[in-house]
C-alpha positions, 0 to 999 in steps of 0.5 A: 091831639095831632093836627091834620098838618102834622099826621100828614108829615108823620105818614110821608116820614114813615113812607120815605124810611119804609123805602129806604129800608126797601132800598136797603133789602134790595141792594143787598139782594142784588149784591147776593147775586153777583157774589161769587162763593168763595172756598177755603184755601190751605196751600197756594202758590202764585208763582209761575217759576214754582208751579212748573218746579213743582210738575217738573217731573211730568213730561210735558207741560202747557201754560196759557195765561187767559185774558192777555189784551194782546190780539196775536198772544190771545189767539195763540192760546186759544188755538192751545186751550181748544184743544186741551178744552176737549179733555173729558175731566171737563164734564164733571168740572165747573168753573167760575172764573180762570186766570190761567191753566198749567197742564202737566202730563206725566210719562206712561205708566205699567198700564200704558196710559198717561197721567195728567192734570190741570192747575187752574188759577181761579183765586179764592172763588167756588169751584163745582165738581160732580163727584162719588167719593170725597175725602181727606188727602194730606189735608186736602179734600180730594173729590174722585169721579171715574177716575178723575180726582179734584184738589179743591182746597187748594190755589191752583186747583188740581184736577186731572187723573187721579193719580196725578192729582194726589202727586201734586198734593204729594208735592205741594204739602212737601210729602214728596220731593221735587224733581230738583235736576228739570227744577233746577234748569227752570230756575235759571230761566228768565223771569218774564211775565209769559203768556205761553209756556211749552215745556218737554223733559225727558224722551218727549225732549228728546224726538224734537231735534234730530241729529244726523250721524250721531246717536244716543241721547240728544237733550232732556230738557226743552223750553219755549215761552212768549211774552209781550213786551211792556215797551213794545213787541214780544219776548220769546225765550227757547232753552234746551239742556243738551246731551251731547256737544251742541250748543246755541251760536249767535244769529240775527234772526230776529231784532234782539238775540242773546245766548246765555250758557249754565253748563249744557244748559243754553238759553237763547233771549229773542225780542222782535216786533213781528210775531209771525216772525218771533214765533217761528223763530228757532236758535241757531246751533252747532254740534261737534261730533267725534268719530272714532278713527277707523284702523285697516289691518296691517298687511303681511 
């Protein structure tokens, strides 16, 4: 037969373990919640350089990287992304978490509008779109509403107009080739941890230098990019494929300048303190430009 001692001792053991246990259930409760759903990924890619390969055919391009701890890098892409931000694909989509965005835009097409898409790096984490249709793409689910398409098994996800949206997935699955001549000039460019990327190809490469007494094609390929500097103050590089006989000269119009040369392909390296300064800052360039030589008639 128990003592009264020991009854005591047994309820205050089964109290203490019914609380434990109670502890247990909540901790895991609370775990539950602040998880965020994850998704299955079938193709990822986590290099900028082979992401830009893989839109290089668009005409325009846009990369922001968020959550840059520099104040004059965050500003400059948020000033971008409010307004890319406004894009009415964004009705339809969700996000729980971004790391950075590539917005790819492609020339018009026969109907006279312009495809175009987001890649958002979001890891593995779930992302939530309102859709009418969903289906199997080359292995991909691709979720359709009004027009907007979402590749969401794959890292960056792909969401934008429909048809770009499946030529990404043409591209990323190797159903499609690249555009190797815009993917070769982005191999050859400096490997920096960028925080801002614009890139033009293309006609839209072309109406950003104007040229006085010379006509014809000009350029085809633009790049400007801006990172911050580990030790200190930002790099910016700014490379164009050119046309004709122009080509980058040396300048002092920042701390460190540097120009590089792969053909036509010229490629000026800018570093300075100032970022007012660095990003205003444009190479220097000369153009040589041959005119024909104009004949009078021979008198009689």
């Amino acid at each position: 037969m128990s003592k009264p001692l020991e009854k005591k001792s047994a309820k205050i053991l089964a109290l203490i373990l019914a609380l434990i246990m109670l502890g247990s259930v909540l901790v895991y409760a609370f775990r539950g919640i602040h998880t965020i759903p994850s998704r299955e990924i079938k193709y990822s890619v986590s290099d900028l350089n082979e992401i830009l390969r893989l839109v290089s055919g668009s005409s325009k391009i846009y990369y922001l990287k968020f959550g840059t701890h520099d104040p004059n890098l965050a500003q400059l892409v948020d000033t971008y992304w409010q307004a890319l931000g406004r894009d009415n694909v964004f009705r339809y989509l969700r996000l729980t978490s971004v790391n950075s965005t590539v917005y790819a835009e492609y020339p018009s097409t026969a109907l006279g509008y312009y495809p175009y898409l987001f890649l958002f790096d979001v890891g593995d984490s779930k992302v939530f779109f309102t859709y009418d249709e969903k289906r199997d793409y080359n292995g991909v689910v691709l979720k359709i509403k009004r027009g907007y398409g979402l590749a969401e098994n794959i890292n960056p996800i792909a969401v934008g107009t429909v048809d770009a949206v499946m030529n990404y997935i043409d591209e990323i699955s190797g159903k499609k080739e690249v555009n190797n001549t815009y993917a070769e000039y982005i191999s050859k460019l400096p490997d920096l941890n960028y925080s801002f990327v614009i890139i033009l190809t293309g006609d839209s490469a072309n109406q950003i230098i104007k040229l006085n007494n010379s006509s014809g094609q000009i350029s085809d390929f633009y790049f400007e990019g801006i990172a911050a500097n580990k030790t200190g103050g930002y790099d910016k590089v700014v490379a164009i494929n050119f046309k004709q006989n122009i080509y980058f000269i040396k300048s002092n119009i920042t701390e460190y300048y540097n120009v590089t040369m792969y053909g036509r392909l010229n490629i000026a390296f800018m570093h300075d303190t100032n970022f007012t300064k660095i990003l205003s800052a444009k190479p220097e360039m000369r153009a040589f430009i041959i005119k024909p030589i104009e004949t009078k008639g021979n008198e009689s």
